[in-house]
N, C-alpha and C positions, 0 to 999 in steps of 0.2 A: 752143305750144298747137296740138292738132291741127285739124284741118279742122270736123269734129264736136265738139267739145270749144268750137272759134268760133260754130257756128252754135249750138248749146245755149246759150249765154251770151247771145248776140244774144237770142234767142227770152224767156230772162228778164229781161233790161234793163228793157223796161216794166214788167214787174210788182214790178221793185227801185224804178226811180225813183220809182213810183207810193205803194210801201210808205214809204218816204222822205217824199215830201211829205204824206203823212197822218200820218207821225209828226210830224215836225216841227211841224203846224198845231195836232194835240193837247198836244205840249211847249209850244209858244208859249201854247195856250189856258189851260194848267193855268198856267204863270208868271205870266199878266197877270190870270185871274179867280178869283173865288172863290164862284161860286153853289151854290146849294142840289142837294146830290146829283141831287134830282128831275128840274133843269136840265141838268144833266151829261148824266145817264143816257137822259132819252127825246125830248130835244131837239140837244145839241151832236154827243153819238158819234155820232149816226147821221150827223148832217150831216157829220162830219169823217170816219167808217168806212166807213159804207155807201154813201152817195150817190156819191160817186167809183169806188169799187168796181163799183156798177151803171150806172155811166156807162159805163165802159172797157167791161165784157163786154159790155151792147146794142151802144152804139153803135160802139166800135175792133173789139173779137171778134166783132162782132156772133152771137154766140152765144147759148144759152136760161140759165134760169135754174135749171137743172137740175142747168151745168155749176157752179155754185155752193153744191150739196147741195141747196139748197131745190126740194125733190125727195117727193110720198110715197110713193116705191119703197121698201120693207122697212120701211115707217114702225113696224108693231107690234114688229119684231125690235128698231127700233133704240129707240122706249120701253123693253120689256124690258132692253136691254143699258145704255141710260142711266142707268135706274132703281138697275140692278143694282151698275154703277160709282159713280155717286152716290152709293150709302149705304157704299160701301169710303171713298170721299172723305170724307164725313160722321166716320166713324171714325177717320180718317187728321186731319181736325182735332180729335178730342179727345185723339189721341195729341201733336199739338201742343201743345196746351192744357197738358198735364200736363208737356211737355216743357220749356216756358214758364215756368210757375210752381210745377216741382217736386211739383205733385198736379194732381188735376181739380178747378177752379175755375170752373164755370160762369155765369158771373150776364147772360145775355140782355136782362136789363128794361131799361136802358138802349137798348139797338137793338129792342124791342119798344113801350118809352113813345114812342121820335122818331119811328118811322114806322108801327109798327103789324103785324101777320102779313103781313094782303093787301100792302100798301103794300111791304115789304119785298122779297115774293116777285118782283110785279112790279117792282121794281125790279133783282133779281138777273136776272128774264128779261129785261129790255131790254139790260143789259150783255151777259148772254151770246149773245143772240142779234148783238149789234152785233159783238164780239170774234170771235164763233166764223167770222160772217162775212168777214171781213177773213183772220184765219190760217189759219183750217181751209180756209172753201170756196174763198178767191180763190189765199194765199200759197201754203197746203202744196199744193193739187192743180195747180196750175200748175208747181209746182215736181217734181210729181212726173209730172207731161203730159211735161215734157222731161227729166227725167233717168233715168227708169226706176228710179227706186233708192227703196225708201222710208225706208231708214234716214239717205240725205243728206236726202232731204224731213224728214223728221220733225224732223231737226237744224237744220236750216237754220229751218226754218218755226218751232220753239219757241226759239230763239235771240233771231226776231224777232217774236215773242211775248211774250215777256220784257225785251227791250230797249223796246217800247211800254209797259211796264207802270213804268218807272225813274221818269218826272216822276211818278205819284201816290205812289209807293213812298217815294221821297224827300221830294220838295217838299210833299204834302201831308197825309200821315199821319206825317212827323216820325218817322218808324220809327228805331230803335236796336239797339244788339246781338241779341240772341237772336231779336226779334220780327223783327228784317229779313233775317235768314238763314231764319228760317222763311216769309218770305214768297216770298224769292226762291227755293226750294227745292223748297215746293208748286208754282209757278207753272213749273217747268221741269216734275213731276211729270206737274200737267195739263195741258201744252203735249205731251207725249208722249204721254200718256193718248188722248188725244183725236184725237193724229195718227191712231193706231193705228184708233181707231172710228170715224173717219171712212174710212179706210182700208177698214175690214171692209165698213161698210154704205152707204157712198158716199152719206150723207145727212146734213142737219147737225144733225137729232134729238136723236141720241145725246148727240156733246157738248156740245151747248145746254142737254140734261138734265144732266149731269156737271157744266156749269160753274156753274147754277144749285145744286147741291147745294153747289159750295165755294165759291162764293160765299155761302151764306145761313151755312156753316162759320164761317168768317173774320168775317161778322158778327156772329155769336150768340158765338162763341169764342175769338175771337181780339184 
């Protein structure tokens, strides 16, 4: 390994270790409980995503919070461009849908009677906001601070994008054939997706808005 090649590694270390013991705390949480989404969503991830995340960059990086996305430079570009991707995504689950059970089969009233529109929506923003934060602003662009590359970022960062997603994928939606390849499928799609627009607009708007559109997908559709 070269000189550069050691010191590039070193410089990601933390941000692997780190990504590591927040999965692990999220795999341990999803094996030992079973609370109400509501629980999950705007109380546990953020403790187990965010709050370590904003640890390391004030206090280790001591750096802003800028360097995170949470940012509103190009804030209307990156609505626009959220907006715009989101309703591809939207599409892209009822291409699932149909892919799933042979036609389109919609029947939402179920994830409408448990939680409700509002209830739902904000439920899809706190996940995404929690998720986008962790991959997009801390994993991908730290990964892409030292390696210059955005095609190893984007792979790297939706790899470990996807590998945090395995305990609810498995353990707790029970998923099977067809529906687990389609889940694991869209979630490399929008771990790319998302590299890519954060990439462009260096804000975490965009795929917050993207993630909330396939998340509410996956809800209503899947």
């Amino acid at each position: 390994m070269s000189k550069i090649a050691k010191k590039q590694q070193t410089a990601l270390d933390p941000v692997y270790q780190l990504w590591g013991w927040i999965a692990l705390a999220w795999a341990l949480y999803r094996y030992f409980f079973r609370l109400p989404e509501w629980a999950d969503e705007f109380i546990f991830k953020p403790i187990v995503f965010v709050v370590p995340v904003l640890w390391y960059v004030l206090k280790k990086e001591r750096r802003s919070l800028s360097s995170l996305g949470l940012t509103g430079k190009n804030l209307f570009t990156s609505i626009y461009i959220g907006l715009g991707f989101g309703f591809v995504f939207a599409l892209e689950g009822l291409a699932a849908n149909a892919i799933k059970y042979g036609r389109l089969q919609i029947n939402p009233i179920e994830a409408f009677t448990q939680y409700g529109m509002v209830a739902l929506i904000l439920l899809s923003l706190a996940t995404a906001f929690s998720e986008e934060l962790l991959s997009r602003g801390f994993v991908f662009n730290r990964i892409l601070e030292v390696k210059k590359s955005l095609p190893y970022a984007a792979i790297v960062s939706t790899a470990l994008f996807v590998l945090i997603h395995v305990p609810i994928l498995v353990t707790m939606h029970k998923l099977q054939g067809v529906t687990l390849i389609l889940f694991f499928v869209t979630d490399i799609i929008l771990g790319f997706a998302n590299s890519l627009l954060f990439f462009r607009v260096r804000s975490l708007v965009a795929p917050i808005l993207v993630h909330i559109f396939w998340n509410m997908t996956v809800a209503l559709y899947l």
